[in-house]
N, C-alpha and C positions, 0 to 999 in steps of 0.2 A: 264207832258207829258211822255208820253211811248216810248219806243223804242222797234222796233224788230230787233233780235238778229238778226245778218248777221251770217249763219253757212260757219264754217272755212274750206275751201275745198283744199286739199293737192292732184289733179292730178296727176297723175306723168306725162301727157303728155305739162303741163303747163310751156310753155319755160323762163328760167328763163335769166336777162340780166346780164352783166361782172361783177356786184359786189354782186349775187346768189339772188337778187329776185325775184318773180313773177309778174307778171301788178295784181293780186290780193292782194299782200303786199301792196301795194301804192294805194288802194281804203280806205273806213273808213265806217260808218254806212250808214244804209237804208236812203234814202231820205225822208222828209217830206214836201217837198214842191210842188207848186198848179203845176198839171199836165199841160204839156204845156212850163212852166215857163221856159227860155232860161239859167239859174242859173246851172241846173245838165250836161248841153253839159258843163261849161267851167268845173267846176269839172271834168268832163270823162278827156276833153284835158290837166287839170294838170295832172293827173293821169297818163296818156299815156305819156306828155315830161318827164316827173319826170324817168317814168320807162325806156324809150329811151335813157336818160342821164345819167341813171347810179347814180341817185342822193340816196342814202341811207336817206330813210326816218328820221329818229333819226336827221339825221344834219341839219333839217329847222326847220323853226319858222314863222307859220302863223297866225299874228293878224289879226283881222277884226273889224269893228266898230259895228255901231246897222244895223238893219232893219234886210232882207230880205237875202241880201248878209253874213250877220251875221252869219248863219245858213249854209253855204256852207261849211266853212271850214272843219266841223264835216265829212263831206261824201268825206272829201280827204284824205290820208299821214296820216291816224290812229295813226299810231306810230309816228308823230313829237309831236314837243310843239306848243302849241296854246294858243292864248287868247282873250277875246270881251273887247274892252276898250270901255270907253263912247266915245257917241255919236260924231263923227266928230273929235274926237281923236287919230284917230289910230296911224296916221302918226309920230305925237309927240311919244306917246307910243312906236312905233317901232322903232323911232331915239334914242331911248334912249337904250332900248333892244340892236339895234347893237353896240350902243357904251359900252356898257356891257359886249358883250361877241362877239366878231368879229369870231367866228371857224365858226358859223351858218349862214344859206343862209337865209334870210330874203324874207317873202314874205306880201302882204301888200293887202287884200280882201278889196274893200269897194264898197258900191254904191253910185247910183247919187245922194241922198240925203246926204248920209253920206262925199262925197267929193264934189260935183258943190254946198252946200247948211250951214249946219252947220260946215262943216268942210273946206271949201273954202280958206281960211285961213292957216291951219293948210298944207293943199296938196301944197300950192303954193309954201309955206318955204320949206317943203322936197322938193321939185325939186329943188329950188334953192340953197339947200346947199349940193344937190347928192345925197342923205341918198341911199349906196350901199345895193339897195331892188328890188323885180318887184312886183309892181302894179299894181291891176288889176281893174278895177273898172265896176261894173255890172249896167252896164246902159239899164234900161229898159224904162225910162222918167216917170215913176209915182212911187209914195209913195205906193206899194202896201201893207205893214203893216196896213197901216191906209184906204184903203178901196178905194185906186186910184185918187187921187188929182195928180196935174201933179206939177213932179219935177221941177226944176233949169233947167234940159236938156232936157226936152221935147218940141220936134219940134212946132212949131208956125203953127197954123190949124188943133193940132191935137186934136180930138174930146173924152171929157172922157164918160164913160160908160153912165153919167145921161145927156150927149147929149151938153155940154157946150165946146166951142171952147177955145183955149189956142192961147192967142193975147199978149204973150214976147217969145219975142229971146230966143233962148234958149243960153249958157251957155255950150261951146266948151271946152271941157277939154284938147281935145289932140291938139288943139290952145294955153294953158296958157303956 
């Protein structure tokens, strides 16, 4: 896969927040993903709290599991640490990372496949043992990696591309 160079642009009218950086310090690479896709607004929104809060990029630590969501952290907080752990695993991976190194703000990317499904498990335990993170999890209700099959939390009647209705429950994450 290629990447285009994001050129590095030094304004001088680019106001910078209390701890001297720019809302362009705390972006990361060009986007690759399908136009449309609701994945780059929650990016812009990390982007903008991150820069509002004063948070210096350097001191977080954004894992992400597989799919779709995977791919987000790239286009956020350049300059943090990051990692793609297996599939449905993040959560564990990250409860270990904080217990490793507590100075870092923990942030924890996943999708509906990767927490309502393979990882179901894994999400449940980090809530119930606190793991001091925010999670985000990019629910769109389909498997888009694989071509749009419907997730764990895709609404009941909804219809996928080759025309076939979705007849389960979906799988309420911010219920567990």
């Amino acid at each position: 896969m290629t990447y285009i160079a994001k050129p590095l642009l030094r304004h001088p009218t680019l106001h910078e927040n209390k701890v001297g950086y720019t809302r362009r310090d705390y972006e990361g690479r060009v986007s690759t993903l399908c136009a449309g896709c609701g994945h780059d607004s929650i990016s812009a929104a990390i982007v903008q709290a991150c820069w509002e809060l004063d948070i210096e990029p350097h001191r977080v630590a954004k894992l992400s599991g597989i799919g779709c969501s995977s791919k987000t952290p790239d286009y956020f907080l350049g300059a943090s640490h990051g990692f793609n752990t297996v599939h449905g695993r993040m959560p564990s991976v990250l409860t270990g990372a904080n217990l490793a190194n507590r100075e870092l703000l923990y942030l924890g990317i996943s999708g509906d496949g990767d927490s309502a499904s393979i990882g179901l498990g894994q999400f449940a335990n980090a809530l119930r043992r606190g793991v001091r993170m925010a999670y985000i999890v990019e629910n769109n209700g389909v498997y888009g990696l694989t071509k749009g099959q419907f997730s764990a939390t895709a609404d009941r009647g909804s219809k996928s591309k080759k025309g076939v209705l979705n007849t389960d429950n979906p799988i309420d994450l911010v219920g567990i």
